[in-house]
C-alpha positions in Angstrom: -3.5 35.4 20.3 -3.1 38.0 23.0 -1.1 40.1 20.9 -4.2 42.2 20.5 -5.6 41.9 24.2 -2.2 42.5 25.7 -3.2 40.3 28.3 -1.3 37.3 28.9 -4.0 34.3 29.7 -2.3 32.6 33.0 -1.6 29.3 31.5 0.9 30.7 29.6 2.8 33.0 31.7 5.2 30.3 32.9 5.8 28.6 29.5 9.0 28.2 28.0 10.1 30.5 24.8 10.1 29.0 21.3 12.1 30.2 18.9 10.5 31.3 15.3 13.1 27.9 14.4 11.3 25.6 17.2 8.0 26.7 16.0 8.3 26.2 12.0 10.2 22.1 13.4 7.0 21.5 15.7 5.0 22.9 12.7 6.4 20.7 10.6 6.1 17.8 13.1 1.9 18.4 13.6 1.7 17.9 9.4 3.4 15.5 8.9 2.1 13.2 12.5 -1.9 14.1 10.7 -0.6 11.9 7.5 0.7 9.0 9.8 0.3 7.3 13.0 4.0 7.0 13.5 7.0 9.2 11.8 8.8 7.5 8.9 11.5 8.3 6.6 8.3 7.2 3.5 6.2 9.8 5.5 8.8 12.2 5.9 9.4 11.7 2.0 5.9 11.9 0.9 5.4 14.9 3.2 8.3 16.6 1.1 6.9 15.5 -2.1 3.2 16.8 -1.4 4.1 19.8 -0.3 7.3 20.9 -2.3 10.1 20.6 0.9 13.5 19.8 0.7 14.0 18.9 4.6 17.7 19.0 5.8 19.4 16.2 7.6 18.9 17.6 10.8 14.8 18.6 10.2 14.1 14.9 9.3 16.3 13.8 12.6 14.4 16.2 15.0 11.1 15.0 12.9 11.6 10.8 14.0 12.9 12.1 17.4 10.0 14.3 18.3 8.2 11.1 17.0 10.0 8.9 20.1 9.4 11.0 22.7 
């Protein structure tokens, strides 16, 4: 993004940090929400059997609550 410019755009100069752990959750979140119109545990599981991920406890828990929100 502007890693090449060097030049911050203003809209993000006051956003909040995301850690590289935040990032690959909310990654996570945005493929499996485009299979379904609300987070299941069968979406969660078919999501894990489509594309070869074995999700911890707490990845499916963040999954259904970012889903609540």
């Amino acid at each position: 993004m502007f890693a090449k410019s060097g030049i911050k755009p203003k809209g993000l100069e006051e956003k909040p940090f995301i850690s590289n752990a935040g990032l690959e959750i909310w990654t996570m979140y945005i493929e499996v929400k485009s299979g379904c119109e609300n987070i299941s545990f069968e979406a969660i599981q078919a999501f894990q059997n489509i594309m070869g991920e074995d999700l911890s406890t707490f990845e499916i828990s963040t999954l259904i609550a970012l889903d609540r929100e």
